[in-house]
N, C-alpha and C positions, 0 to 999 in steps of 0.2 A: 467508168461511170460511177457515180456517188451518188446516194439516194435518188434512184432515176435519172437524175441531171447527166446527162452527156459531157464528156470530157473535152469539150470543142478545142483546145487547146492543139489536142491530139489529132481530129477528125482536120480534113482541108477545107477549104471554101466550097469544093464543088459536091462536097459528102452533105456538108450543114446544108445546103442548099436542095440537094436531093431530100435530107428530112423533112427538111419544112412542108417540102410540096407534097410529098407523102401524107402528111400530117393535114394539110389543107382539104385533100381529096377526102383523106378519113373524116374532117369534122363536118364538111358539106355531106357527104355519104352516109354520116349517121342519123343527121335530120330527111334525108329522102330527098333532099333535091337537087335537082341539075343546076347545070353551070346557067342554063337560060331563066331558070325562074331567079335562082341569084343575082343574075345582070336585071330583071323586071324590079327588082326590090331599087333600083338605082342608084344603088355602091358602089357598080365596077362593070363593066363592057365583060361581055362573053368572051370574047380575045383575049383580053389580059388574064382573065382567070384562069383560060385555057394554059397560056404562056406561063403562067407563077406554080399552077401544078405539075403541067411537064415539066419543068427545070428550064425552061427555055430561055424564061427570063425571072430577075430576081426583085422578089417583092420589098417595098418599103418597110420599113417599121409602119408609117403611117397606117400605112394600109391594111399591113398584119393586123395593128391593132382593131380596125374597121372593122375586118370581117372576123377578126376572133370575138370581140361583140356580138357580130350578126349570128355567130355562130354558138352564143352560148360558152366561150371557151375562155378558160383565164390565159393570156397572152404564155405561161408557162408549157400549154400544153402543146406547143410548138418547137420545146423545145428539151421536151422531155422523153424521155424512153419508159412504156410504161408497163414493160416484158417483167 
């Protein structure tokens, strides 16, 4: 890791992917609200958001960027470690 930045190089595809949704869960959890009032804002279906958090299924950029928007968050901190 280098200035917070994650050494993805190193991490595999299924470690980056477990971040992100980590990270996803944390920037919705910081503003207080569930995956249901996020799907009412009409961004994204409560399924998908459920699926891109658990790791189930893997988010777009597009869509990263969507919700790092709705969330307040510079697309970085998705992909940062901020230990």
């Amino acid at each position: 890791m280098q200035n917070g930045i994650f050494n993805f190089f190193s991490m595999n595809e299924k470690k980056i992917n477990q971040f992100i949704s980590h990270q996803l869960v944390k920037a919705r959890e910081e503003l207080g609200l569930t995956q249901k009032q996020v799907e009412e804002s009409g961004i994204i279906k409560q399924s998908n958001l459920s699926k891109f958090e658990n790791g189930l299924s893997t988010i777009d950029a597009s869509k990263l960027m969507i919700l790092a928007s709705y969330y307040h968050k510079p697309i970085s901190f998705f992909f940062k470690d901020e230990k």
